[in-house]
C-alpha positions in Angstrom: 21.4 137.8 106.5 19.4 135.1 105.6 15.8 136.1 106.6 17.0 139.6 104.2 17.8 136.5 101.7 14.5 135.2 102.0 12.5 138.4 101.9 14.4 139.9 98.8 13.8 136.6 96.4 10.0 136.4 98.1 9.5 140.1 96.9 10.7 139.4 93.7 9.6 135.8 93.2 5.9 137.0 94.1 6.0 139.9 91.9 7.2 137.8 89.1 4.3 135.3 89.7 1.6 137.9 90.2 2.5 138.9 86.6 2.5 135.5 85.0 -1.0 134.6 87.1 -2.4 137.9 86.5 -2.7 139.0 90.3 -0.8 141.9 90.1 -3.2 144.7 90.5 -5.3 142.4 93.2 -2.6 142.2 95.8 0.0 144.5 96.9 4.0 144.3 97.9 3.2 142.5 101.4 1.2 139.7 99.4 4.1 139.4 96.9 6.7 138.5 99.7 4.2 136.2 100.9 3.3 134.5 98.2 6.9 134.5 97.0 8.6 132.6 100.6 5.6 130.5 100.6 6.0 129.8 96.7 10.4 128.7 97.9 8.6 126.6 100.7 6.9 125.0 98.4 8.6 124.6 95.5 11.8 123.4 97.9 9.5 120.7 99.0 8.9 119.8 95.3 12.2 119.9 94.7 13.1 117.7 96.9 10.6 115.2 96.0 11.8 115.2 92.8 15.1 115.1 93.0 15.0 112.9 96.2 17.7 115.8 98.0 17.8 118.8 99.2 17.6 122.6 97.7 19.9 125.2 99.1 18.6 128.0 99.2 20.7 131.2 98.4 20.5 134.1 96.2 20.4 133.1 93.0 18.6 132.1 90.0 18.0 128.4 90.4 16.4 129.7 94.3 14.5 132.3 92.3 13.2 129.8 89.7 12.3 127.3 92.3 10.4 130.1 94.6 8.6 130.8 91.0 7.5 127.5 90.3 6.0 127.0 94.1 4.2 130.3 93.8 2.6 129.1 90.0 1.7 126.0 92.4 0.3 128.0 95.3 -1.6 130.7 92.7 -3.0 128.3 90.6 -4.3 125.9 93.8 -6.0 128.6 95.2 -7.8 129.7 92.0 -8.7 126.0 91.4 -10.3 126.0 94.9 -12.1 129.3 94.7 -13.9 127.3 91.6 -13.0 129.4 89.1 -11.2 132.3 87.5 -9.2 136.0 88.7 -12.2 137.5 91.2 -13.8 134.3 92.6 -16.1 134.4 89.5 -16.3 130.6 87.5 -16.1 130.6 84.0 -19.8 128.8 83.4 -21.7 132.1 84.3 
């Protein structure tokens, strides 16, 4: 049950932060429930740095949240490291 846990608030935690970053049309429902378990990996970690504890992770909104909030982290790390904006492209040109 919990690996169906993870892979349902992935899906949706991605798709939610592919709208908010504006990655949506650039990657696909795979990506989304990638991006969305690694965005809960991360944002658990976070979490727990924080909050010096732990995070359970279940189904509900506090998970989803958290799963968000890693996924902003992860989308917005990777754009800063491709040097630039959506498509690779820097916003000097």
């Amino acid at each position: 049950m919990g690996l169906i846990v993870w892979i349902v608030i992935g899906a949706l935690a991605g798709w939610i932060t592919s709208k908010i970053v504006g990655t949506d049309d650039d990657q696909g429902w795979l990506m989304n429930i990638v991006l969305g378990i690694a965005g809960a990996l991360v944002g658990g970690f976070v979490w727990g740095l924080v909050t010096d504890g732990e995070f359970d992770m279940g189904f509900n909104i506090g998970s989803l949240l958290i799963a968000i909030l890693g996924g902003l982290i992860i989308s917005y790390l990777a754009r800063f490291l491709r040097g630039g904006t959506r498509g690779g492209t820097t916003a000097h040109q």
